[in-house]
N, C-alpha and C positions, 0 to 999 in steps of 0.2 A: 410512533416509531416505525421507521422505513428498515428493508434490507437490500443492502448494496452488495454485488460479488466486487471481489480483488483479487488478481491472481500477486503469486508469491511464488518462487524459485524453489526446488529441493533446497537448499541450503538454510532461506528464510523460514520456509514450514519448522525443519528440525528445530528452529532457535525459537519459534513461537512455541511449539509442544514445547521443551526446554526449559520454559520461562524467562529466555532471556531478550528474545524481542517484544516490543509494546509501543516500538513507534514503526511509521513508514512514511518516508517520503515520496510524492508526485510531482512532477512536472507542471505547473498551470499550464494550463490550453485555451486558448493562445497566451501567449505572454503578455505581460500586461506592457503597452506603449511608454506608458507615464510609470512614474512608481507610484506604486498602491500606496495611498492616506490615511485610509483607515477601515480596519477591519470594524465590518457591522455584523454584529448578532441580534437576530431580531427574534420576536418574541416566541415565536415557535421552537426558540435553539439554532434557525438556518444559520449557515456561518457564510460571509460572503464578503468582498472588498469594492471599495470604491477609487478610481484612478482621480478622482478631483473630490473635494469637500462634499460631504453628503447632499448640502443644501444646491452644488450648483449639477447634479447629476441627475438623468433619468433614472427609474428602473431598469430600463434595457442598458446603461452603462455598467450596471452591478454584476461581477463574475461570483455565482456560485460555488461553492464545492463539492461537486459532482462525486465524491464517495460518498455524501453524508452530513448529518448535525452531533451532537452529543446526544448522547443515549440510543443513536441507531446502530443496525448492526452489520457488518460485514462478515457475507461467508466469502471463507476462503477456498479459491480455483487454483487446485494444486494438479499436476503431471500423474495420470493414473492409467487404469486398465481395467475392463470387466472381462469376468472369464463365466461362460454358461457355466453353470453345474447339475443346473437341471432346468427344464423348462419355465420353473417358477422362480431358481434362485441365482442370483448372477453375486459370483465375489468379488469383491471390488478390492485392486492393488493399488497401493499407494507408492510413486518412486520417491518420497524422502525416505522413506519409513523401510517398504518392502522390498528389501535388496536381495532375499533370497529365494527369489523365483526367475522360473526361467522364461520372463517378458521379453522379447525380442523389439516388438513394436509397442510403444508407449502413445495411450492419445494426451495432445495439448491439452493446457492446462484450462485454454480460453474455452474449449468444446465442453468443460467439467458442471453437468445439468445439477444445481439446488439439489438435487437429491441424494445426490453423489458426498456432497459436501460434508466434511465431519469436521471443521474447526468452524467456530460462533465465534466473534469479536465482539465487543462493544463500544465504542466512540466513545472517548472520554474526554479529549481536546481536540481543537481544532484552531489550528491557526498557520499564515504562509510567512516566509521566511527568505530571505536570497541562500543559498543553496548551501555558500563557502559562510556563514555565519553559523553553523553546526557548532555547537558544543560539545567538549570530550563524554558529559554527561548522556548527550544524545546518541554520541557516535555508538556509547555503549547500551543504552533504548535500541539501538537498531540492529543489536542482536549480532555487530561485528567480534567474532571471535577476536582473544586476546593474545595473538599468532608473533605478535613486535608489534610496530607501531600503529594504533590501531587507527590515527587519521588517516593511514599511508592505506592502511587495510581497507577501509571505506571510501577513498578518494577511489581506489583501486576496483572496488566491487561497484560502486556508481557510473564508471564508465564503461565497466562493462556490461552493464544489463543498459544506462543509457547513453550511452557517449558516442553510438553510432548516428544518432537524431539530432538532425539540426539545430543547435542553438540548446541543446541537454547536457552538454560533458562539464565536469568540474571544471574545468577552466571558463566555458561560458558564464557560468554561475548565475542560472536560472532561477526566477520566482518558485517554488513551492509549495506543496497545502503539506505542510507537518500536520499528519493525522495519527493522535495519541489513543492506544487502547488497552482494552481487557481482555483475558480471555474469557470466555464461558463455558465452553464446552471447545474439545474430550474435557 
């Protein structure tokens, strides 16, 4: 068992603490040329795809899943802040969470050190998907509040975290690693 970071939005943290997100979609990098044939899981749990028949493919043709297998874990990289309070002890603010303090400057989510971390995931599927084949079932895994329409709601939050990146926006309708989990902790 490996552990991978992921970062996640204010929005997304509240709905994992919540219990209502348990999945997240990624982007493949690079995208696959060909469409992927068949996902391979190999004996370790790796999860990874082949763009031609297994038999007629190197290893070096085989894309990874760069968060992870099943039963690993991802900590989550959330928007925070430490504040000295004494030499020894620094408080650690959370912006999904801690809204009542007077933080002016918040650090990235991406700078947020393993230690800092207080959500544990656990990998419990792993499989890619083109983008716009979402299921209402998933749309609702992805912890999209139920505001109206909630494909409208998701179409709408996907472009905005990736719709600015080349070849990312729902209407592209990119490859994906659907990565299903748990929580563990809080």
């Amino acid at each position: 068992m490996k552990e991978h970071p992921i970062v996640f939005s204010a929005p997304m943290v509240q709905a994992i603490l919540a219990g209502r997100k348990t999945q997240t979609r990624r982007v493949i990098k690079p995208q696959p040329i060909a469409t992927p044939t068949r996902l391979i899981t190999f004996e370790d749990g790796q999860t990874a795809f082949s763009p031609r028949p297994t038999a007629e493919c190197s290893r070096d043709d085989i894309t990874f899943c760069p968060y992870g297998k099943i039963g690993d874990r991802l900590w989550v990289r959330e928007t925070f802040q430490t504040i000295d309070e004494t030499p020894f002890f620094h408080r650690v603010y959370y912006r999904a969470t801690d809204t009542d303090n007077n933080i002016v400057k918040w650090q990235p989510s991406i700078h947020m050190p393993r230690a800092l971390s207080r959500i544990l995931l656990e990998i419990t599927d792993v499989h890619i998907q083109r983008l716009q084949d979402i299921s209402e079932d998933d749309i609702k895994a992805e912890g999209v509040p139920a505001r109206g329409n909630r494909r409208d709601d998701f179409i709408e939050l996907w472009d905005n975290i990736n719709g600015k990146k080349v070849g990312c926006s729902w209407d592209d309708n990119p490859w994906i690693w659907v990565i299903t989990f748990r929580k563990i902790q809080p």
